[in-house]
C-alpha atoms as a printed R data frame, in Angstrom:
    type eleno elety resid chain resno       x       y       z
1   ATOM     1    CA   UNK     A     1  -4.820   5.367  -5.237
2   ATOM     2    CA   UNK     A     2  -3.676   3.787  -1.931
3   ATOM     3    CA   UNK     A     3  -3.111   5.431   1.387
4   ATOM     4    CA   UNK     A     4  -1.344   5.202   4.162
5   ATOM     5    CA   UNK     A     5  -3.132   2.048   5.422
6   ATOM     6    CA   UNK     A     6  -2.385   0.243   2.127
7   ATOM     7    CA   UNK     A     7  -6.146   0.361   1.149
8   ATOM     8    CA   UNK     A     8  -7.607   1.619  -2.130
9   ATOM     9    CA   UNK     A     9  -9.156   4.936  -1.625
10  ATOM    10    CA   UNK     A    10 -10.586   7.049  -4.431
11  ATOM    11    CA   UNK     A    11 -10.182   4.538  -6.812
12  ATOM    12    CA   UNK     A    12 -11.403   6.326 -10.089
13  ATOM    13    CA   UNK     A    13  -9.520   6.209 -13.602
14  ATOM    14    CA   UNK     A    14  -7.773   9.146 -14.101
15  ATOM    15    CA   UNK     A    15 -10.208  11.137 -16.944
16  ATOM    16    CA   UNK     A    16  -8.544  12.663 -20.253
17  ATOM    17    CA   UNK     A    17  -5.813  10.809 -22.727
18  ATOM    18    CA   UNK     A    18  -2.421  11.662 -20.618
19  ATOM    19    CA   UNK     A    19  -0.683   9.741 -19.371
20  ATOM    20    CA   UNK     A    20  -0.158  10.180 -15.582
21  ATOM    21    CA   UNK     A    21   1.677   9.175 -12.679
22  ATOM    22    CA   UNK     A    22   0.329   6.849  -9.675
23  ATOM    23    CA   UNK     A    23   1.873   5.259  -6.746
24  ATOM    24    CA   UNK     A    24   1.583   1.865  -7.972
25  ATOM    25    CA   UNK     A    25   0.381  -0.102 -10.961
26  ATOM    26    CA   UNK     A    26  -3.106  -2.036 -10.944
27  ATOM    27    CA   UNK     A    27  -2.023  -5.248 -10.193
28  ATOM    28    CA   UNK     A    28  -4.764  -6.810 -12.679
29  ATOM    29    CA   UNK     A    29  -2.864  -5.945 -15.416
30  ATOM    30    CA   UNK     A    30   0.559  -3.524 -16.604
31  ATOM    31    CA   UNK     A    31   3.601  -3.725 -17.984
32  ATOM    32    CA   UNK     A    32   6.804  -3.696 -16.844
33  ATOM    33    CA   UNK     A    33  10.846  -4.038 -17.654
34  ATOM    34    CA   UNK     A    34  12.014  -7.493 -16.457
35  ATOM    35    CA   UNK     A    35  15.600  -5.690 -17.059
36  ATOM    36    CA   UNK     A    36  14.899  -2.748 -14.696
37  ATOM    37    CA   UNK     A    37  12.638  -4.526 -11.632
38  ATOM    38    CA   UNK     A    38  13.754  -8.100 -12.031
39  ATOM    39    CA   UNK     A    39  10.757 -10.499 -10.924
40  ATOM    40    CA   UNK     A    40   8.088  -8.044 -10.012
41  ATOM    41    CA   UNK     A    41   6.423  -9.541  -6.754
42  ATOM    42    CA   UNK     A    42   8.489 -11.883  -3.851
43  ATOM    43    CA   UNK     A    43   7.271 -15.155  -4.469
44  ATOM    44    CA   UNK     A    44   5.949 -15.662  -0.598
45  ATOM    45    CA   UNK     A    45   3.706 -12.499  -1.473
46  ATOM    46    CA   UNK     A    46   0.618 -14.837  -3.150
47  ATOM    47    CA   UNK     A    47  -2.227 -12.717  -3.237
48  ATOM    48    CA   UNK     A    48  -2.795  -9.031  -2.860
49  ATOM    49    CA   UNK     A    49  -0.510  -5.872  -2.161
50  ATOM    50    CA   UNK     A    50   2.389  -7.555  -4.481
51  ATOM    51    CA   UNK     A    51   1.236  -4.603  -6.418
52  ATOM    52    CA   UNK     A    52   1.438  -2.199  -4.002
53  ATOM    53    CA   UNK     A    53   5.582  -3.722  -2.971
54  ATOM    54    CA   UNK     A    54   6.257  -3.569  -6.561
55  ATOM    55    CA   UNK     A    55   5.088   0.274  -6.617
56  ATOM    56    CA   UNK     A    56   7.106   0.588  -3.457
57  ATOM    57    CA   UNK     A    57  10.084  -0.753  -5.231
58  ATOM    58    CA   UNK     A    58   9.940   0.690  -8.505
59  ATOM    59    CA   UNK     A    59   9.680   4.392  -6.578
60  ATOM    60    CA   UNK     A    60  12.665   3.305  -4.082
61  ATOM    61    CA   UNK     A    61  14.722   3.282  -6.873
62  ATOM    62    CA   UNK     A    62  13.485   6.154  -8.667
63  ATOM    63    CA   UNK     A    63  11.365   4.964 -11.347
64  ATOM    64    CA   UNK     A    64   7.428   6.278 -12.297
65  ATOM    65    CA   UNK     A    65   4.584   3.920 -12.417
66  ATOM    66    CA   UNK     A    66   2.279   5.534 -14.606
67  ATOM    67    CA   UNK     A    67  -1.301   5.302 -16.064
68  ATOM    68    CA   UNK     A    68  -3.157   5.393 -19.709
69  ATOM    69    CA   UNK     A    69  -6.275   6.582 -19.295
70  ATOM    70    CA   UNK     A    70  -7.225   4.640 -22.622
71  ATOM    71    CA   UNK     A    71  -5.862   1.437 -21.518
72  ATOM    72    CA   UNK     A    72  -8.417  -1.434 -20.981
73  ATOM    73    CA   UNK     A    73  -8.084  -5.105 -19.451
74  ATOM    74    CA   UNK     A    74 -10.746  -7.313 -18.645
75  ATOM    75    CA   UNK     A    75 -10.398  -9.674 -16.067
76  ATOM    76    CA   UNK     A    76 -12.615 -11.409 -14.100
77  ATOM    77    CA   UNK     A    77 -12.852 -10.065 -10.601
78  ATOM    78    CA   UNK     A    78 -12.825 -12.730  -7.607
79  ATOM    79    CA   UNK     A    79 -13.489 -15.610  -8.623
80  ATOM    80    CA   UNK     A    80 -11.093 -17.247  -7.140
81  ATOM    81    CA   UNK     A    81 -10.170 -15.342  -3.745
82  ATOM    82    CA   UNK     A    82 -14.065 -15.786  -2.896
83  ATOM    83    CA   UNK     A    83 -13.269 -19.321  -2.135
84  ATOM    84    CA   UNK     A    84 -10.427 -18.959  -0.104
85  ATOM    85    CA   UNK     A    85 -11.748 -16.208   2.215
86  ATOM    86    CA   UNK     A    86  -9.957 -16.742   4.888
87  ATOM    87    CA   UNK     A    87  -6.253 -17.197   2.962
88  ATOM    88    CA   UNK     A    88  -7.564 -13.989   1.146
89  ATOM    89    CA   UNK     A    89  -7.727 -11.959   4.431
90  ATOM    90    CA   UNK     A    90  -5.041 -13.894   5.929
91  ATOM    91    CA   UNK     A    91  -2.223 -12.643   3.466
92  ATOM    92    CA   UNK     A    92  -3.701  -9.502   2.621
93  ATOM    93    CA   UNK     A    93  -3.913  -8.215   6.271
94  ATOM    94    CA   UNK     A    94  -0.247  -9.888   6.328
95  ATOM    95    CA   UNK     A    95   1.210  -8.312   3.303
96  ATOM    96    CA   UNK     A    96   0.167  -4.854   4.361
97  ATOM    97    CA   UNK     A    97   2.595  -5.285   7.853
98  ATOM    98    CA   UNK     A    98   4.892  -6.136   5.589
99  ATOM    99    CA   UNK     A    99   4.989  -3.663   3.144
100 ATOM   100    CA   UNK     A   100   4.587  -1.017   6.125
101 ATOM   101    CA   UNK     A   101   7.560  -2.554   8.251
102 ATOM   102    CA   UNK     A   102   9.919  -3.270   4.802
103 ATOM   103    CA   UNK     A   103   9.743   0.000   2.114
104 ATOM   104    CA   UNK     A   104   9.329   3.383   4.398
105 ATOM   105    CA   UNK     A   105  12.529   4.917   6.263
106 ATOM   106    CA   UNK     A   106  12.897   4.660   9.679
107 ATOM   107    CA   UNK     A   107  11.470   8.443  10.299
108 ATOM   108    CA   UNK     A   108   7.863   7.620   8.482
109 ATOM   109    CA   UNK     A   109   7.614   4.681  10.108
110 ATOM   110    CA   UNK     A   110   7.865   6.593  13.062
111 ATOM   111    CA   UNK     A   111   5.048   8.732  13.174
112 ATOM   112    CA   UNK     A   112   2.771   6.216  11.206
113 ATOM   113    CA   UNK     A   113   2.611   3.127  13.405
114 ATOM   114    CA   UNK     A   114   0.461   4.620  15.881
115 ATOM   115    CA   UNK     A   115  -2.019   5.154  12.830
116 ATOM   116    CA   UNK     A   116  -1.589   1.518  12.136
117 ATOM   117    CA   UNK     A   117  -1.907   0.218  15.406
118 ATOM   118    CA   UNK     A   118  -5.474   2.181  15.633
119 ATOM   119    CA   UNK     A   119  -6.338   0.974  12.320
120 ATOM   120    CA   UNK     A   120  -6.022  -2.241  13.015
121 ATOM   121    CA   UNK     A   121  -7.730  -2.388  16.300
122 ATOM   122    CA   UNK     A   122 -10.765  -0.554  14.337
123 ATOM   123    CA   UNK     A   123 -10.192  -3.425  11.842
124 ATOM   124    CA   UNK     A   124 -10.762  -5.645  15.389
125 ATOM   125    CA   UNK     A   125 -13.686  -4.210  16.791
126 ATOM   126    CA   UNK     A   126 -15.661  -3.044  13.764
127 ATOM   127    CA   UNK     A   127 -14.371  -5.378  10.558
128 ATOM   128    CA   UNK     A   128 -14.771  -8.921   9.937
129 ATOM   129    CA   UNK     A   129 -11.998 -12.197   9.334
130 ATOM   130    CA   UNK     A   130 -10.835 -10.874  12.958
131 ATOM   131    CA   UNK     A   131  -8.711 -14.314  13.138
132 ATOM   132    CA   UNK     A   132  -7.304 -14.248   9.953
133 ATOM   133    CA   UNK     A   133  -5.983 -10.285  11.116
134 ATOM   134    CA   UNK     A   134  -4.383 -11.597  14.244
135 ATOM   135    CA   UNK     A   135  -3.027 -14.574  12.235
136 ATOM   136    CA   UNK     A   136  -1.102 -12.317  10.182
137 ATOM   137    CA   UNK     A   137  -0.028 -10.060  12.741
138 ATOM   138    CA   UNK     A   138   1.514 -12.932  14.620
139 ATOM   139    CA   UNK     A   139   3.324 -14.026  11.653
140 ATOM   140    CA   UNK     A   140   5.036 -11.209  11.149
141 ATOM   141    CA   UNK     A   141   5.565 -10.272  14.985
142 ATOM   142    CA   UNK     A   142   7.065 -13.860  15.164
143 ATOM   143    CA   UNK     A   143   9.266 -13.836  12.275
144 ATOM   144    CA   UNK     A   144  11.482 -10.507  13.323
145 ATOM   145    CA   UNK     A   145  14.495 -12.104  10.969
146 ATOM   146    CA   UNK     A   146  12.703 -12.769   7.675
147 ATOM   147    CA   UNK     A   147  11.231  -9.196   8.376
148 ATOM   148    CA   UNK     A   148  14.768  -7.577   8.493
149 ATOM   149    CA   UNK     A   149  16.251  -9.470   5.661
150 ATOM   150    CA   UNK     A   150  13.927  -8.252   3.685
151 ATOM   151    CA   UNK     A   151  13.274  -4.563   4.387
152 ATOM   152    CA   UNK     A   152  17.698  -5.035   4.143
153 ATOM   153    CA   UNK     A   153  17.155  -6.175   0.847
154 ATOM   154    CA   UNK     A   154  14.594  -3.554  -0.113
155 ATOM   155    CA   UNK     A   155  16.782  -0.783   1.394
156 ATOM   156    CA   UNK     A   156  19.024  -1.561  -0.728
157 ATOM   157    CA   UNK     A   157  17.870  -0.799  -3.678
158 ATOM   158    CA   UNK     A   158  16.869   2.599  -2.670
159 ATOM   159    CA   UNK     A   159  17.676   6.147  -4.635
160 ATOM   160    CA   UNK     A   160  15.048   8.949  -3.726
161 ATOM   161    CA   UNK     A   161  14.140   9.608  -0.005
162 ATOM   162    CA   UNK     A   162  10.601   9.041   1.022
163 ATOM   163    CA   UNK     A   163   9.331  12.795   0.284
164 ATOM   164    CA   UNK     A   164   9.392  12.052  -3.435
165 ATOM   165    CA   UNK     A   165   7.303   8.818  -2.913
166 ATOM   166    CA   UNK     A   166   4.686   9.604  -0.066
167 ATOM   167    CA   UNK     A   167   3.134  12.538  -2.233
168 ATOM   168    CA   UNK     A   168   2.077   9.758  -4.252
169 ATOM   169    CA   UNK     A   169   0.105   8.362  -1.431
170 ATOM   170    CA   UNK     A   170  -3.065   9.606   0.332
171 ATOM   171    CA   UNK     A   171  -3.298  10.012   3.795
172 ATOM   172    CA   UNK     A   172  -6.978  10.055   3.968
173 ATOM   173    CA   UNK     A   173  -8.986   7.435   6.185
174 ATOM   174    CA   UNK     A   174 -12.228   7.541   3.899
175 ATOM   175    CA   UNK     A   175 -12.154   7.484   0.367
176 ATOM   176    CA   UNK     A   176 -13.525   9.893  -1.834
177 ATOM   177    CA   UNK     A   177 -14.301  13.687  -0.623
178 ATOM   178    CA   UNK     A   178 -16.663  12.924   2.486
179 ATOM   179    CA   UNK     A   179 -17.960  15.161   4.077
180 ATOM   180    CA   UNK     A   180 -19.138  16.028   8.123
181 ATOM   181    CA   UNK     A   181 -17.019  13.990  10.593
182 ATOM   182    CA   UNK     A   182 -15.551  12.007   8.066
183 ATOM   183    CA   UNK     A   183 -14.144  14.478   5.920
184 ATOM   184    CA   UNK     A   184 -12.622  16.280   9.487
185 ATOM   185    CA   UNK     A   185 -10.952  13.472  10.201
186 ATOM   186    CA   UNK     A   186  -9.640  13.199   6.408
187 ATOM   187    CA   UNK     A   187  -8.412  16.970   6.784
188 ATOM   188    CA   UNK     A   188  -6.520  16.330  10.556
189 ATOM   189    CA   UNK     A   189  -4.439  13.620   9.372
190 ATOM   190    CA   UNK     A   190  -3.387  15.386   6.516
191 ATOM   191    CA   UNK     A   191  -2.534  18.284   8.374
192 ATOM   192    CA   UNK     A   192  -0.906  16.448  10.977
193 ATOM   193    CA   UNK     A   193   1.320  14.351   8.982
194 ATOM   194    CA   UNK     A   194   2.368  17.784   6.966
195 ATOM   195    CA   UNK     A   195   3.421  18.747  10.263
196 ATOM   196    CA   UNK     A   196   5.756  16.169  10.899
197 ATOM   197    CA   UNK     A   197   7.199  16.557   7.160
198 ATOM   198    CA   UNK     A   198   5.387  13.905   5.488
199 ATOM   199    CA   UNK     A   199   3.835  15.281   2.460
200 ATOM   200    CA   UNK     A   200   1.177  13.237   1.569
201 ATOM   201    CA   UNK     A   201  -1.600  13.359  -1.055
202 ATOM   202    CA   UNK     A   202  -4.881  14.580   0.436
């Protein structure tokens, strides 16, 4: 699933034959009706976290994304985006702002972008493609009217509040069940975001 930072955490295939109910669809492969969602992704999207907007929209206006346990694609896993590393980081560091500043209501937003902010500067410090993260930040800090327009456009469309979306996302930092520091600091943020009313997935 994804969590709060728009990154993949505990990504395991659900076990058993049911059918069951994610945040967003695998953006490798699924299906979806053209009649309900329209195009799925915004064409400036490109590469990675169209996915995770289309999941966003889908749940805005009060639709499931679900997964089959049984279903199977193959696909071969990047090839291309290995060539283009710095596009790669560029828009997926870009499209994460995006989907953070367009889809959640004001109130989540709120008490999140702190947690962003600090995420990012980890990303800074610690991670790599550190110009390709300012990059994107910068193009979205600089383009305050294309931002609005869309997360207008995205409003729009919504039918549920946020508290029957979030508990579809985690709010854990580290994926999996870590334990020692890591798992502390898993356990805090899910505490303290169920203290300010956002009920997230562990």
């Amino acid at each position: 699933g994804m969590n709060i930072f728009g990154r993949i955490v505990r990504a395991r295939k659900p076990r058993g034959e049911d059918v069951q109910a994610v945040f967003m669809p695998d953006g490798s492969s699924f299906l979806f009706d053209r009649d309900l969602l329209g195009e799925p992704y915004e064409s400036d999207y490109f590469i990675y976290h169209e996915d995770a907007a289309l999941g966003w929209r889908a749940r805005l206006q009060g639709f499931e994304v679900l997964v089959n346990p049984r279903s199977l694609a193959r696909t071969f896993d990047e090839g291309s985006t290995r060539r283009i590393p710095y596009r790669t980081a560029f828009y997926t560091e870009r499209n994460r702002w995006l989907n953070r500043l367009v889809f959640p209501s004001w109130w989540t937003k709120a008490i999140l972008v702190d947690w962003w902010g600090l995420e990012w500067l980890a990303g800074m410090i610690a991670g790599r493609n550190r110009r390709a993260r300012l990059h994107a930040l910068w193009w979205v800090i600089v383009r305050p009217c294309y931002v609005r327009r869309l997360r207008a456009r995205m409003q729009a469309l919504r039918r549920v509040p946020d508290s029957e979306i979030l508990c579809h996302i985690h709010s854990a930092w580290f994926s999996g069940e870590p334990g020692g520091w890591r798992g502390w600091i898993n356990r805090f943020l899910h505490g303290y975001f169920s203290f300010f009313g956002l009920k997230f997935k562990p």
